[in-house]
C-alpha positions as CSV (number, residue, x, y, z in Angstrom):
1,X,-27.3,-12.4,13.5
2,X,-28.0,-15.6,14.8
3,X,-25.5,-17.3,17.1
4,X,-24.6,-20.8,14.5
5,X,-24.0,-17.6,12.1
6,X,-21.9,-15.4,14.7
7,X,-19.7,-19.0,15.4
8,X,-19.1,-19.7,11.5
9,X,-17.8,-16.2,10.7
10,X,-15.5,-16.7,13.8
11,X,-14.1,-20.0,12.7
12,X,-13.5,-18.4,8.8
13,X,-11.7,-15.9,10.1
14,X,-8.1,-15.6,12.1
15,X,-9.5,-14.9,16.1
16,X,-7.8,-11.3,15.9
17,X,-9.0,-10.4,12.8
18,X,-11.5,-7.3,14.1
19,X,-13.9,-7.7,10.9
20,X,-15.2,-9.8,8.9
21,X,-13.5,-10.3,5.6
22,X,-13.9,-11.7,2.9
23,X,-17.9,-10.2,2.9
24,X,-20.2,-8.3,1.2
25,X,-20.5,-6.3,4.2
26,X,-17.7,-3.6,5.6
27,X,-15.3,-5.8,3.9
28,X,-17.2,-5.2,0.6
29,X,-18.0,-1.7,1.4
30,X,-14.7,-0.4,1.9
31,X,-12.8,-2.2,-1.5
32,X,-15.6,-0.7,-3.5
33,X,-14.4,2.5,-1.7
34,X,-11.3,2.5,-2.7
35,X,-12.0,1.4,-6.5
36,X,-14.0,4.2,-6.7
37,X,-11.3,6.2,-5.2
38,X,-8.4,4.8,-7.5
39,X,-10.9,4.8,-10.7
40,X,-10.8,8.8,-10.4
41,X,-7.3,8.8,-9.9
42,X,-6.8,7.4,-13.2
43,X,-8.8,9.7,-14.6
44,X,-7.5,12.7,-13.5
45,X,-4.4,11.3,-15.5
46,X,-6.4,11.0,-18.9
47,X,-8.8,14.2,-17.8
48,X,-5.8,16.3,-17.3
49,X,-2.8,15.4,-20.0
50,X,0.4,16.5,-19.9
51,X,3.8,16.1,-21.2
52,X,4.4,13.0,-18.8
53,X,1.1,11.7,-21.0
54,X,3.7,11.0,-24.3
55,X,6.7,10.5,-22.6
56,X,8.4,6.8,-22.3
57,X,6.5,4.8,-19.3
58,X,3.7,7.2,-19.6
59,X,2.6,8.3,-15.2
60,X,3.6,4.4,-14.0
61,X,7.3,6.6,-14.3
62,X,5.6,8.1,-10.7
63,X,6.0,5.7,-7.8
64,X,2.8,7.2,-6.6
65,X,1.2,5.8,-9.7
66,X,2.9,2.4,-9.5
67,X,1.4,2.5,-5.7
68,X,-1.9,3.4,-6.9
69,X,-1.5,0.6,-9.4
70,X,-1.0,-2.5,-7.2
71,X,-3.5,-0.6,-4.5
72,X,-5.8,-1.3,-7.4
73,X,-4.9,-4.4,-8.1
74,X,-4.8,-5.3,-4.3
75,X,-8.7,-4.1,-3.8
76,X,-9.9,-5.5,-7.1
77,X,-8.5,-9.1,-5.7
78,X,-10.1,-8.2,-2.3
79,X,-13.6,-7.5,-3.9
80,X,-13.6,-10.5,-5.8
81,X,-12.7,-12.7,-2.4
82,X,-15.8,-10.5,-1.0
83,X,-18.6,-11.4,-4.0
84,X,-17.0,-15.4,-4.2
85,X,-16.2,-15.5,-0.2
86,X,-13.6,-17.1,-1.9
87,X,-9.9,-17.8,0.8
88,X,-7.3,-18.1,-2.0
89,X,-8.4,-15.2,-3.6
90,X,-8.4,-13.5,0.0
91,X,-4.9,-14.8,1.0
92,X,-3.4,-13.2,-2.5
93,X,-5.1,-10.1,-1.3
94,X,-3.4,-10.0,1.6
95,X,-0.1,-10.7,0.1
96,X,-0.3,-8.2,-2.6
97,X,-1.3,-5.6,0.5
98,X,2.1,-6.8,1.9
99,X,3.6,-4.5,-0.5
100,X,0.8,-1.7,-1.5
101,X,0.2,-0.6,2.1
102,X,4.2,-0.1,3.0
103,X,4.4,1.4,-0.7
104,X,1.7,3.4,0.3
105,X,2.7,4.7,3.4
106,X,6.1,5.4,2.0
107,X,4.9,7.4,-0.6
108,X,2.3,9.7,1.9
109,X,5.7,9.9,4.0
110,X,8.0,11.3,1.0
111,X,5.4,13.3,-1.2
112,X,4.4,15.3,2.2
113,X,7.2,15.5,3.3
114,X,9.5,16.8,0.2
115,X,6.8,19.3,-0.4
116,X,6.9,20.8,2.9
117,X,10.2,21.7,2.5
118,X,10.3,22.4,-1.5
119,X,7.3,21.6,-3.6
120,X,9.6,21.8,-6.8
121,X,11.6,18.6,-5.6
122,X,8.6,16.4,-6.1
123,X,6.1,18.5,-8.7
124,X,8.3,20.2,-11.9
125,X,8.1,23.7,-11.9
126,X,6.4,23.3,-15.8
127,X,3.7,21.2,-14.5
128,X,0.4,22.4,-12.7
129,X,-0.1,21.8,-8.8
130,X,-2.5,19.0,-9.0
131,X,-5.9,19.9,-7.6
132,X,-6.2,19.5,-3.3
133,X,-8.6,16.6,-4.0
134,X,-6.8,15.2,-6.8
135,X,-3.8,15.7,-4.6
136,X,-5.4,13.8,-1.7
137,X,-6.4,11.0,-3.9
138,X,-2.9,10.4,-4.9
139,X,-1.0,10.6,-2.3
140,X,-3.6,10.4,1.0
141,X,-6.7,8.4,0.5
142,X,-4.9,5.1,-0.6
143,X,-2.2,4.8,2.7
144,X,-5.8,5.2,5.0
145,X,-7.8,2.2,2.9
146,X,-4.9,0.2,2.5
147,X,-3.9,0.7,6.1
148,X,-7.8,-0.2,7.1
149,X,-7.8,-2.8,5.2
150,X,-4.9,-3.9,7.0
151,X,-5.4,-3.3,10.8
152,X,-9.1,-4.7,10.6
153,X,-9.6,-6.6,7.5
154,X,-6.9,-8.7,7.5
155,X,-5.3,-11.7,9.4
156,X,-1.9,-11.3,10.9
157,X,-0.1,-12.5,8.4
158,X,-1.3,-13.8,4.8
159,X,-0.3,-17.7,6.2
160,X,-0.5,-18.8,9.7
161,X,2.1,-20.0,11.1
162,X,4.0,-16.5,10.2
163,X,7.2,-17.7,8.4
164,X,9.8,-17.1,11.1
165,X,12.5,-15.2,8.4
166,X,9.3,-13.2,8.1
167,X,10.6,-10.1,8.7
168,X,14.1,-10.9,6.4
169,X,12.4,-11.5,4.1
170,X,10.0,-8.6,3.8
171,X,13.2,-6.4,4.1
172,X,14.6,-8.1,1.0
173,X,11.6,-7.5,-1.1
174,X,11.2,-4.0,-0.4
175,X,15.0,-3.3,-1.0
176,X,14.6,-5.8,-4.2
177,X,11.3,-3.4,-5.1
178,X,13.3,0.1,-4.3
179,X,16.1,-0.6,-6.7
180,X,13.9,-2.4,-9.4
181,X,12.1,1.2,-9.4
182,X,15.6,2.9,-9.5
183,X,16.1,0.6,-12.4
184,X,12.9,1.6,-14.2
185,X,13.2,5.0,-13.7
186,X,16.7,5.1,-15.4
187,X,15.2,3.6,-18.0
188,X,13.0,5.9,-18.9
189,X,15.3,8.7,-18.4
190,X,17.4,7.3,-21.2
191,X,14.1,7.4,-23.3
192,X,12.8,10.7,-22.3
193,X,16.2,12.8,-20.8
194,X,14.5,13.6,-17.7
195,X,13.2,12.3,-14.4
196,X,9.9,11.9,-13.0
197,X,11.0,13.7,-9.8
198,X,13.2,16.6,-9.9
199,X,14.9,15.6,-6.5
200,X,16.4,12.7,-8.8
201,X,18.2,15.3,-11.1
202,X,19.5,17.0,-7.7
203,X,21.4,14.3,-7.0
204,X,24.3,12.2,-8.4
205,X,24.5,8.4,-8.9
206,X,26.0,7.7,-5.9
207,X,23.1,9.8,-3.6
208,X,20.5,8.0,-5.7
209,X,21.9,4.7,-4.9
210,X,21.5,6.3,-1.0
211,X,18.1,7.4,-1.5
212,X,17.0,4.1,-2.7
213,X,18.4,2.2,0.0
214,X,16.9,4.0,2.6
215,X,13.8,4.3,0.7
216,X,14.0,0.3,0.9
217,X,14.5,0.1,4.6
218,X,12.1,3.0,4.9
219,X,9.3,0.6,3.1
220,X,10.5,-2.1,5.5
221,X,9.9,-0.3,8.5
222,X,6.6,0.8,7.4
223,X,5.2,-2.5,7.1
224,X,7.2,-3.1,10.7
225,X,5.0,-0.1,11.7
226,X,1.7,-1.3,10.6
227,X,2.0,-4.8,12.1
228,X,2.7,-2.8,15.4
229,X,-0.3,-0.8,15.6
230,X,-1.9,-4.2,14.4
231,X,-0.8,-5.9,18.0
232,X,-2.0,-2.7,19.7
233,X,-5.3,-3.0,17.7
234,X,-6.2,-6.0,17.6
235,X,-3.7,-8.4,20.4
236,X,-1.2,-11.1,19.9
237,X,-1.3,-14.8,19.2
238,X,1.4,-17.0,21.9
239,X,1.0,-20.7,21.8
240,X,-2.5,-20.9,20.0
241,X,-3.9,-18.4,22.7
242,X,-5.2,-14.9,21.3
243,X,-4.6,-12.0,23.8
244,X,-6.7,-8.6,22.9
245,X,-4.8,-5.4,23.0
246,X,-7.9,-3.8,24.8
247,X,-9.0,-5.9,27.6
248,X,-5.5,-8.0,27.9
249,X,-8.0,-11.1,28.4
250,X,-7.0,-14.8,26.6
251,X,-9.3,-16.3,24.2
């Protein structure tokens, strides 16, 4: 790569931003990746029916598919930015993986977790065990794109400057995204007299309400998570001056 080419990448791109993005190279490589990835989760859906298949708010009743869904819509944007090398249709990208990677993570958190302790309080005991690879697609593979897409494909933050009620603000939106799910979800209960989860028929309103807060604040923390490991990646930004995590040196 020649050095006018190695000094126009840099100034596209925020300093700590590890890789290049938007390209047709890694960048490219790893939304195409996860498409692929996604594609056969949605298939598995239509390969496999089942009663969820006919019921009001067909799989989007699963958070995991709602996840999968914006994931989707997250890497579709982020392929397009790669093929136009176009920065509004990377900025949205980053946005939209704002929310997918926390849901994401969230979702890896509570699937593995409920099923260690009872596998019937997150799969109905009338409904097959999906498939380890099936299983992995769903609730594995899309936290570790969305989460390398994030720690070195990605800016910082979507804007630079970071809004400073940054971090209010993102614990709004995933409290305001918990309880709009808690919304939908009673919704189609009304329609189909069950819930997508069992766990949710374990508990009364009251717990629900419980579980969706801290399910909120749990998504918060998440993307709180992430942009750590992103400062131990990658460095912090002070006063215009980029320190590296590894080497500690100012650039």
């Amino acid at each position: 790569m020649s050095a006018s080419r190695v000094a126009d990448e840099l100034k596209r791109r925020h300093p700590l931003q590890r890789l290049n993005a938007p390209g047709k190279g890694t960048s490219g490589a790893t939304h195409v990746v996860g498409l692929i990835s996604f594609y056969h989760s949605f298939k598995f859906l239509v390969d496999n029916p089942n009663i969820i298949n006919d019921s009001f708010g067909w799989h989007l009743q699963y958070l995991t598919i709602l996840g999968l869904s914006i994931s989707t819509t997250c890497f579709s944007i982020g392929l397009l930015a790669d093929m136009t090398a176009s920065q509004q249709l990377f900025t949205l990208k980053n946005y939209l993986a704002l929310v997918a990677a926390p849901i994401e993570i969230i979702i890896s958190m509570l699937y593995w977790g409920l099923r260690a302790i009872d596998q019937e309080l997150v799969i109905p005991p009338d409904l097959p065990t999906p498939p380890i690879m099936a299983d992995l697609g769903f609730h594995l593979f899309p936290t570790l794109l969305l989460s390398l897409d994030a720690l070195f494909l990605s800016p910082p933050w979507p804007t630079s400057p970071m809004n400073p009620r940054a971090s209010a603000l993102s614990l709004m939106t995933s409290t305001f995204i918990a309880f709009l799910y808690w919304f939908w979800i009673e919704l189609c209960y009304s329609h189909n007299e069950f819930y997508p989860y069992p766990i949710f028929a374990l508990l009364n309103t009251t717990q629900r309400i419980g579980l969706f807060a801290l399910s909120g604040v749990a998504m918060w923390a998440a993307g709180a998570g992430l942009r750590w490991c992103y400062r131990v990646v990658n460095g912090i930004e002070r006063d215009n001056v980029t320190v590296r995590g590894e080497d500690g040196k100012a650039k």
